[in-house]
C-alpha positions in Angstrom: 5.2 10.9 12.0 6.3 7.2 12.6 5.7 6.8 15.9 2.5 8.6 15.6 1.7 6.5 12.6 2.3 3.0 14.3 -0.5 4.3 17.4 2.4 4.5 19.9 3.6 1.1 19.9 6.8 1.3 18.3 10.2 1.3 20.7 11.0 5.3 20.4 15.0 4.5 20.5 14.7 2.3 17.4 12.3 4.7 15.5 14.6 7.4 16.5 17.5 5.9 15.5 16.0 4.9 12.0 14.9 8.8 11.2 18.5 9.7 11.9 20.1 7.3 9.5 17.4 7.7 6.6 18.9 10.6 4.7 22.2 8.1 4.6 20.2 5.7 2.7 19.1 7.9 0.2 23.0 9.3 -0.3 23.5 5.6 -0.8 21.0 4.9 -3.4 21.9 7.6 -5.7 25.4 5.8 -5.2 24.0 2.7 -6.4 22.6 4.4 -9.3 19.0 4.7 -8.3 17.4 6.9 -10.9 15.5 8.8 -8.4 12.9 11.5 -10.0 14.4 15.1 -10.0 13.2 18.8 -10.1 13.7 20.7 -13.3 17.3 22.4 -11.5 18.5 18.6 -10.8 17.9 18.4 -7.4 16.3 15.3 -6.4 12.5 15.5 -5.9 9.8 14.5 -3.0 6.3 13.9 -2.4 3.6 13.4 0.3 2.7 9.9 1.5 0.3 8.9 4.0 0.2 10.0 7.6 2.6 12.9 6.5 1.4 16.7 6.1 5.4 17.4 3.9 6.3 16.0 1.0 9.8 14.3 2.1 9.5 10.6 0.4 12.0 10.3 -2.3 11.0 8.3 -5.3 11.5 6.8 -8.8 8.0 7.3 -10.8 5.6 4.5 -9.5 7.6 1.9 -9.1 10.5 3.1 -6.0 10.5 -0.2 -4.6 11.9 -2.0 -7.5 14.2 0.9 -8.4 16.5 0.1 -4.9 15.8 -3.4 -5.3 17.7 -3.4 -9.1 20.1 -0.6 -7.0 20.7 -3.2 -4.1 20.8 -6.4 -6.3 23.5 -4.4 -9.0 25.9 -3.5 -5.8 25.3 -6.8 -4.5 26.2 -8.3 -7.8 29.7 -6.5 -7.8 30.6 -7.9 -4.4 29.8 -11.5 -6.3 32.0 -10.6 -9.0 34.7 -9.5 -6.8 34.4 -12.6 -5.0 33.5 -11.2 -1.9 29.9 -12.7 -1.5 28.9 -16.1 -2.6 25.4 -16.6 -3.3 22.9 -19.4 -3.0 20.0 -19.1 -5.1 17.4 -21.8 -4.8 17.7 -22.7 -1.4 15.3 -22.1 1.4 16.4 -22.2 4.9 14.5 -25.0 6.7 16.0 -24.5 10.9 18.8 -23.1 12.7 21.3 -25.1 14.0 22.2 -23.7 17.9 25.8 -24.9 19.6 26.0 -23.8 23.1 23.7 -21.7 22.7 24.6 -19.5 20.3 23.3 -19.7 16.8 25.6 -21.3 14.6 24.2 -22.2 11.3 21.5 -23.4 9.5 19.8 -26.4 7.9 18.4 -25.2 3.9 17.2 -27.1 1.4 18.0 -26.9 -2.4 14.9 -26.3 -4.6 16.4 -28.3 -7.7 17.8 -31.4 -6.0 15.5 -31.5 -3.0 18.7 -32.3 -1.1 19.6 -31.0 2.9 22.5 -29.2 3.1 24.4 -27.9 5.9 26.1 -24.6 6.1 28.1 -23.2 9.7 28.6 -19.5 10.1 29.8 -17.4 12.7 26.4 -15.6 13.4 23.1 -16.2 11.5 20.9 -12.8 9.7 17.4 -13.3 8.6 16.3 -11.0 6.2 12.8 -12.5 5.5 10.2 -10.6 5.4 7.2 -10.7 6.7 3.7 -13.2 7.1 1.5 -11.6 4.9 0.7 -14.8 2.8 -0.9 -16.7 5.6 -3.9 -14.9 4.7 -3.5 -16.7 1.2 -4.5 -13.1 -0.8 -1.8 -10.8 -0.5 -0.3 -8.2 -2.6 3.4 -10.4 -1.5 4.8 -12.4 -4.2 3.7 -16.1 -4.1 6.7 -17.3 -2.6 7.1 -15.1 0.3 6.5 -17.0 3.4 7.5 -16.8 7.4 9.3 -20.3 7.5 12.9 -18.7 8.3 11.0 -16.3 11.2 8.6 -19.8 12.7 12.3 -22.0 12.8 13.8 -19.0 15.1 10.4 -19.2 16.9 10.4 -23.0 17.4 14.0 -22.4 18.7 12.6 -20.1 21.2 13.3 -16.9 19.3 10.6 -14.3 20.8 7.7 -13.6 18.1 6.5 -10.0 18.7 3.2 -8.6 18.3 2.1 -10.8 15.4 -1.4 -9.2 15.6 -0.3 -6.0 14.0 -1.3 -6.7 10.4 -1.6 -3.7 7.7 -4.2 -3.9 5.0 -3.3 -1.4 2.4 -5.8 0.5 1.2 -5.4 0.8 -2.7 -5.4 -2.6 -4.3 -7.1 -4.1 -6.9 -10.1 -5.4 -5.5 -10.3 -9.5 -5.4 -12.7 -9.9 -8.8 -13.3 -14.3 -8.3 -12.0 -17.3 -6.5 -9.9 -18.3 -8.6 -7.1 -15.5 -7.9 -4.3 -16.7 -6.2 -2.7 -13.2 -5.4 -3.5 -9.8 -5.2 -2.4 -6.5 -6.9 -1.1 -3.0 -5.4 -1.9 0.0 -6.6 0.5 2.1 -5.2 0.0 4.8 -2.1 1.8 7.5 -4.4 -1.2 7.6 -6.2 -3.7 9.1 -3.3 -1.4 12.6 -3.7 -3.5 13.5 -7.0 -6.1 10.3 -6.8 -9.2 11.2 -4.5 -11.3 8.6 -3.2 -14.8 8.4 -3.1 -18.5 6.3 -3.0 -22.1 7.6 -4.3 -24.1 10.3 -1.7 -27.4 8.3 -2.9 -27.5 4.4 -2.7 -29.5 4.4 -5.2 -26.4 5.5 -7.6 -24.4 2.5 -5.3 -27.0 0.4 -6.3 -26.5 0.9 -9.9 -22.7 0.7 -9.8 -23.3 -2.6 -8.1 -26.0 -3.9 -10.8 -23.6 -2.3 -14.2 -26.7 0.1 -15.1 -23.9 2.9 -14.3 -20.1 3.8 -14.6 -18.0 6.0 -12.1 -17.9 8.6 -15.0 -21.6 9.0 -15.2 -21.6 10.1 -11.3 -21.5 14.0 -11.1 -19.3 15.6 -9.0 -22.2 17.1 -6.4 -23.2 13.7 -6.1 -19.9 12.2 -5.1 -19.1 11.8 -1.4 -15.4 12.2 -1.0 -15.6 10.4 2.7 -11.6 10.5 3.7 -11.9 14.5 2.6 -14.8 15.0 4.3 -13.6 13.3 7.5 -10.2 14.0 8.0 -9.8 17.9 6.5 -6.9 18.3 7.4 -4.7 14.8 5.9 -7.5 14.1 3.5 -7.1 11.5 1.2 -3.5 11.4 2.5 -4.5 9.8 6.3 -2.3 6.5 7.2 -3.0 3.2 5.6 -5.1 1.2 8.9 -7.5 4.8 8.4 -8.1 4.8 5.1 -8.7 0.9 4.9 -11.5 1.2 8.3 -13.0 3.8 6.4 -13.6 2.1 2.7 -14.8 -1.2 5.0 -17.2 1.4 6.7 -18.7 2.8 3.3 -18.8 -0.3 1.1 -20.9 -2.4 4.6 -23.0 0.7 4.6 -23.9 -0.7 1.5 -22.0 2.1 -0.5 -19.3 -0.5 -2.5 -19.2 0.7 -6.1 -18.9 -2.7 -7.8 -20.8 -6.0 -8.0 -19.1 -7.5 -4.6 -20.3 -4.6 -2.9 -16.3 -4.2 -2.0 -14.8 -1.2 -4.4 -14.5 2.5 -3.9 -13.1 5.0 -6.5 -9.7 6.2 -6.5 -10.1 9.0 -9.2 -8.1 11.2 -11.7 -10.6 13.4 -13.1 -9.9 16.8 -11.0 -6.0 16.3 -11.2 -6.1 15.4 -15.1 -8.2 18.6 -15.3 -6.2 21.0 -13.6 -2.7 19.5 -14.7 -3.2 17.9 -17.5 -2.9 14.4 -18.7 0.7 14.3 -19.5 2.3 16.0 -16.1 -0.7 13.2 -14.7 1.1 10.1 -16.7 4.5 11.3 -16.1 4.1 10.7 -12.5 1.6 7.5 -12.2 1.9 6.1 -16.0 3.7 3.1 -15.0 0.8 2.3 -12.4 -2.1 3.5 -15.1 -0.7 0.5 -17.3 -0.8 -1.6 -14.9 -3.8 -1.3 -13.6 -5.0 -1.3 -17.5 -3.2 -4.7 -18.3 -5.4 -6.2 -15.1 -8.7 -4.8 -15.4 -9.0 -3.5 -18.8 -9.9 0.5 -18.1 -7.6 3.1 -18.1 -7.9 5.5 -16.0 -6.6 7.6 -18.1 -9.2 7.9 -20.5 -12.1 10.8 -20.9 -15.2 9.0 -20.2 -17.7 11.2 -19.6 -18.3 15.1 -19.8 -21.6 16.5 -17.6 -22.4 20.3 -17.2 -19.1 21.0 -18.9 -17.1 19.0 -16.8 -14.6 16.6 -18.1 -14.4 13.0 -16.0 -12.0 10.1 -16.6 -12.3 6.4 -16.0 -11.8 5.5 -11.9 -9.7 3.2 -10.9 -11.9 0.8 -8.1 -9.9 -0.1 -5.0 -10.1 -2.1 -1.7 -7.9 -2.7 1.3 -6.1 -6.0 1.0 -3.4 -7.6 3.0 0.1 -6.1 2.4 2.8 -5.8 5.3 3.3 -7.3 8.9 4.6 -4.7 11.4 4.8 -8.0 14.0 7.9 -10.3 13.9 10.9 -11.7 15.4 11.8 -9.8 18.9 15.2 -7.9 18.6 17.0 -5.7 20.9 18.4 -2.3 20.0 21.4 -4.3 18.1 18.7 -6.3 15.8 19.6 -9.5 17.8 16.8 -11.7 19.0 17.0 -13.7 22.3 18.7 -15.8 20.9 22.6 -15.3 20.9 24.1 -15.4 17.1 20.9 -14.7 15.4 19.7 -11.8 14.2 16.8 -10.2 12.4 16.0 -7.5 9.8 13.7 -5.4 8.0 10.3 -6.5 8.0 11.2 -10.2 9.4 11.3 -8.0 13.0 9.3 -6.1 15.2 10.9 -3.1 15.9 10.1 0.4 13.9 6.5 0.5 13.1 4.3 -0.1 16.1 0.8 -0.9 15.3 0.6 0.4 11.7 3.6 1.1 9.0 3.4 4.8 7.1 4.1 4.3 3.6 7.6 4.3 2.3 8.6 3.2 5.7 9.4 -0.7 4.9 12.2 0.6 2.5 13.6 2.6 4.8 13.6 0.1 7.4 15.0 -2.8 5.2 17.9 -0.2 4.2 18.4 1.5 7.3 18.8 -2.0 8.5 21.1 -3.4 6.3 23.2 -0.9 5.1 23.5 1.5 8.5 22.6 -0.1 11.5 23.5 -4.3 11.5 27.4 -3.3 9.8 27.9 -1.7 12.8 26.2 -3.7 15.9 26.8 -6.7 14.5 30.0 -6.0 15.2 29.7 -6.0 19.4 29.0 -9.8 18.7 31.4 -11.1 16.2 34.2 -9.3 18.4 33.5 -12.3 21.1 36.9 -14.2 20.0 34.8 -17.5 21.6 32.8 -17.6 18.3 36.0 -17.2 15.5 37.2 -21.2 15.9 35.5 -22.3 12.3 32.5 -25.0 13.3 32.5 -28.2 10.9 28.8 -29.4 9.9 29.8 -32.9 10.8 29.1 -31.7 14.6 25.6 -34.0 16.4 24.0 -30.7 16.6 23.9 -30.4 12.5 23.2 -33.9 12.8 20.0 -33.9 14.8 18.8 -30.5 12.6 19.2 -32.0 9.9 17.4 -35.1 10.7 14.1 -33.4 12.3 14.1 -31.7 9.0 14.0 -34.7 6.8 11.8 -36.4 9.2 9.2 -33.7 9.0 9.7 -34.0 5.0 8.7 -37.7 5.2 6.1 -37.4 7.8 4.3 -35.0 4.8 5.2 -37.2 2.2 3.3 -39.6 3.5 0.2 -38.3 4.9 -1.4 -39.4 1.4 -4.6 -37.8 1.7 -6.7 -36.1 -0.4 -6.6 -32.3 -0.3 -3.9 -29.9 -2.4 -1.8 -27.6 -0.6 -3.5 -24.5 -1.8 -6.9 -25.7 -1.2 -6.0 -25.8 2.6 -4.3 -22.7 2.2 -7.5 -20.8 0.8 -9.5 -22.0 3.6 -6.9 -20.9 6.0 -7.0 -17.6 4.3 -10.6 -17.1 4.6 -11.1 -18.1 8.3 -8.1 -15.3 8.5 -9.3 -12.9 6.6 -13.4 -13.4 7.8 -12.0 -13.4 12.0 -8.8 -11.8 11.9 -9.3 -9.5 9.4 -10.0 -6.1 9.3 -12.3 -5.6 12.5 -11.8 -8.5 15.0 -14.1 -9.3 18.1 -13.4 -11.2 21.3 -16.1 -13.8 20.0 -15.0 -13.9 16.2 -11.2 -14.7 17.0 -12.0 -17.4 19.5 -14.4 -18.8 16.5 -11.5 -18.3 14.3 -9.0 -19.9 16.8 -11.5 -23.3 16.8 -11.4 -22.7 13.1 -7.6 -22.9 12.9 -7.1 -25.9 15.1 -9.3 -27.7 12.6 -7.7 -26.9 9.5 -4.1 -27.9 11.2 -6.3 -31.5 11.9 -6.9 -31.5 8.1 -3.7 -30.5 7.4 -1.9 -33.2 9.4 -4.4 -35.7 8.2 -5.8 -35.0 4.7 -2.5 -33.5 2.7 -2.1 -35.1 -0.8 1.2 -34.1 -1.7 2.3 -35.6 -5.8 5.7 -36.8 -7.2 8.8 -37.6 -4.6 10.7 -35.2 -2.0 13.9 -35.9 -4.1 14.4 -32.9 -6.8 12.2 -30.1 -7.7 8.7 -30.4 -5.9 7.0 -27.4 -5.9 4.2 -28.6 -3.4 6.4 -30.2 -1.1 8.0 -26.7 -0.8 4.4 -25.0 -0.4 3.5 -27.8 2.7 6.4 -27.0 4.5 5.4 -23.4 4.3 2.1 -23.9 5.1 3.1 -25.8 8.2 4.5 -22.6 8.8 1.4 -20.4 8.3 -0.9 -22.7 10.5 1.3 -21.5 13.4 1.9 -18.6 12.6 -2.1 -17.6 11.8 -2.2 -18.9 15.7 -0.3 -16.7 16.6 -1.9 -13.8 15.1 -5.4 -14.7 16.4 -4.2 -15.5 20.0 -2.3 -12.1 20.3 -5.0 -9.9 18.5 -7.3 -11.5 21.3 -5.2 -10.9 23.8 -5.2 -7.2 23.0 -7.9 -6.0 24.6 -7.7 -2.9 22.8 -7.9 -0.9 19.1 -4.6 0.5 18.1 -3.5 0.8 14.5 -3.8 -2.2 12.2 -5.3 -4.0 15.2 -9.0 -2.9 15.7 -11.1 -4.6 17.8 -14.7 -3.5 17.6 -15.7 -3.3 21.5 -12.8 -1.0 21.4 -13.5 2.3 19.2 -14.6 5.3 20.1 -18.0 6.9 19.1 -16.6 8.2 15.6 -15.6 4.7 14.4 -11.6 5.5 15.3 -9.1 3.0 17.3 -9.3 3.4 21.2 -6.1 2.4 22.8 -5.6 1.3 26.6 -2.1 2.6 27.6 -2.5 1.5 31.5 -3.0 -1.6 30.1 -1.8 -2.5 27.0 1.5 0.0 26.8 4.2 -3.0 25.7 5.8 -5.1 23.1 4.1 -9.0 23.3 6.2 -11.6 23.2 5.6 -15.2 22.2 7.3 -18.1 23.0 6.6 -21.4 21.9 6.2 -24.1 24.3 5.3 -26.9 22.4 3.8 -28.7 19.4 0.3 -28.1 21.3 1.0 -25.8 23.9 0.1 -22.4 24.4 2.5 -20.0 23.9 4.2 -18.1 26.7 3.2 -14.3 27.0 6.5 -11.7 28.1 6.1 -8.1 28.1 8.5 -5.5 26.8 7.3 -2.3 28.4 7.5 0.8 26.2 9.7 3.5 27.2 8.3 7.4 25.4 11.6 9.9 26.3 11.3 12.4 23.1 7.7 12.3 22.2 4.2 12.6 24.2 2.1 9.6 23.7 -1.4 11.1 23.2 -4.9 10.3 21.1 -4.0 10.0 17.1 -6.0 12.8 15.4 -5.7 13.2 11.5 -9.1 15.9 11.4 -7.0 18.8 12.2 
């Protein structure tokens, strides 16, 4: 399912690898005290996510995610107490420092004092995350960034296929310009939600005006589009085919709101035949949620026509949510670059062109907890590295200084624009060319579009108050230097992909039903970019992908 899921352009050994050790990870939650969701008899139980025809994802109501993450941070919070782990909090890695070649240590900065400090280590783990917020609107928290991931890359670290982006396809649709992030719904919610748009424009029409609700839409008149194309995954196809789809409807002209960008994700038909208590006790977490930020619930009757009952729909729309592109690693999670390795979603390696759902917290676990303990270990056995490395050394020296340098050189650009304002514009000119659907002709636009905004950037930054203690848009600038190159980097590898596959769709490149059309002869590898300079191109290597277990064919969710 995952490497059919990611359009055959994940590495098959890692994938494989990564199914083996996920029932491990699940063991190791309930360990931790993850209250996982149980059948009546106490065993635990499962349910279908995307791209999946069993149910086989374990979870914790609607929020899973932040279940292992209080799981994780309690464990982790033991080793602290046992004085085993010191933490940092506060501090954001700004470079890596490399001694004969090896990575060594890094360079971070503490968010209360604004000071540079230094810290040596034997081997260096990013644990990241992804680049999600370059596009500005995200469903990522506001301070995820790719800073750590760019510092590896501007030491020469490989970045890998950065033009695999996923836009999730049930979020709260963007409702003004004033947001500054956006809100999942999450993709548990497609087992009893169905999605759908109006048959008739006319009825689209009237959504779109407020003449009409969801609820006053009969069922006859409802065209459930991802039932009606894919019979046999329904409204349970992977994320990059639902997304396509609701893009399809709502520029047909279909979009159930005033944007013209909304479809339904509804309730009625489950509520109905279950009940809305067995409903609530799986989804009422999300319900709330999704009450507290629009003001419906979707919970409530609304409507009843020709005796049949309908609720309140939630409106959805694809919106930017998880990078399957990152730092290049080999089967050990180590980049090119000796000492430094890379985990969870801040690499490349387990979901090809387009993640299935669940899969990022099986990849950040897997990694972690089952697959780094025990190759990181092939490294640190090299007795070359043990001799403890003081921070006094040039090379700490010279990282430290091109950090503060870059901190003045922003400090005193003294121009006129705010961070975010360059930000937003970066995400638009992201989201409108290298978006969605990209075209040969709209990512070379966007491309122009980026160079200009670095200009302003370099030029026009207005950043208040000093770089010594808490600056909060000193912190965003240096990010943002980040996202500039790293929204390069997406646009010149989604153009050099001269093909559709998963998250990357390029419209010369579909077939005649609308669907991704890959070109394995041609495009059957891993990219990976290597910076060459300030105002260089980056250099293009290829990985070639090796198939053993599985035959690469033609995705098909219809039957």
């Amino acid at each position: 399912d995952t490497v059919k899921g990611g359009d055959y352009r994940a590495r098959e050994a890692n994938v494989h690898r990564l199914a083996e050790v996920s029932n491990s990870i699940i063991d190791q939650c309930v360990a931790q005290g993850v209250p996982f969701a149980r059948e009546y008899g106490g065993l635990l139980a499962n349910r279908s996510f995307g791209g999946a025809q069993v149910s086989r994802t374990f979870y914790a109501k609607g929020q899973t995610g932040q279940q292992l993450l209080l799981g994780a941070y309690s464990a982790l919070s033991r080793q602290v107490h046992e004085g085993r782990v010191k933490l940092f909090t506060r501090y954001e890695m700004q470079d890596i420092v490399m001694i004969n070649g090896r990575a060594r240590g890094i360079i971070a900065k503490n968010l209360v004092t604004g000071k540079l400090e230094r810290f040596s280590a034997n081997a260096v783990v990013l644990a990241t995350g992804g680049y999600g917020n370059t596009y500005f609107l995200s469903t990522n928290a506001m301070g995820c960034n790719c800073s750590a991931a760019i510092a590896a890359y501007h030491k020469g670290a490989y970045m890998s296929n950065p033009a695999y982006v996923q836009i999730h396809p049930t979020c709260i649709p963007v409702h003004g310009d004033k947001q500054s992030k956006l809100t999942l719904m999450s993709e548990s919610l497609r087992n009893d939600g169905r999605i759908w748009v109006p048959k008739n424009k006319k009825d689209a029409e009237d959504l779109q005006k407020g003449i009409k609700k969801g609820s006053d839409i009969p069922e006859e008149d409802r065209d459930y589009y991802l039932e009606r194309r894919y019979p046999a995954f329904g409204n349970l196809v992977p994320r990059d085919v639902a997304s396509r789809a609701a893009k399809e409807r709502c520029d047909a002209g279909y979009g159930v709101n005033a944007t013209n960008r909304g479809v339904f994700l509804d309730f009625s038909e489950s509520i109905n035949r279950l009940g809305i208590d067995v409903v609530r006790q799986r989804y009422g977490n999300l319900f709330d949620m999704y009450e507290e930020i629009t003001d419906v619930n979707p919970g409530e009757l609304a409507n009843e026509i020709n005796g049949v009952k309908y609720y309140n729909p939630m409106q959805i729309y694809p919106a930017i949510h998880y990078t399957m592109g990152g730092l290049w690693v080999d089967y050990e999670l180590q980049t090119n670059l000796p000492g430094l390795f890379a985990i969870g979603e801040c690499n490349f390696s387990d979901h090809g062109a387009n993640r299935l759902g669940a899969s990022a917290l099986m990849q950040g676990l897997a990694d972690g907890y089952f697959v780094l303990p025990y190759t990181i270990q092939n490294y640190l056995s090299n007795q070359d590295i043990w001799p403890k490395i003081s921070t006094d050394t040039p090379e700490f020296e010279a990282a430290e200084k091109a950090v503060s340098d870059k901190i003045d050189q922003l400090m005193n650009i003294h121009g006129q624009r705010s961070v975010d304002s360059i930000h937003k514009e970066l995400g638009l000119v992201m989201w409108d060319h290298v978006g969605m659907a990209r075209t040969a002709e709209g990512l070379k636009e966007g491309l122009k579009k980026i160079a200009a905004i670095k200009k302003e950037f370099e030029t026009n930054l207005f950043i208040p108050g000093v770089k010594e203690g808490v600056n909060v848009e000193l912190d965003k600038a240096l990010r943002l230097k980040d996202f500039i190159t790293m929204g390069q980097l997406i646009a010149t590898d989604a153009l050099n992909r001269n093909e559709s596959c998963g998250g990357h769709f390029r419209e010369e490149y579909q077939t005649d039903e609308g669907e991704a059309k890959r070109d394995d002869e041609n495009y059957f590898y891993v990219s990976c970019w290597q910076y060459k300079g300030e105002n260089a191109e980056p250099e293009l290597s290829k990985e070639p992908l090796v198939y053993e277990a599985i035959k690469v064919q033609t995705r098909n969710y219809k039957n």
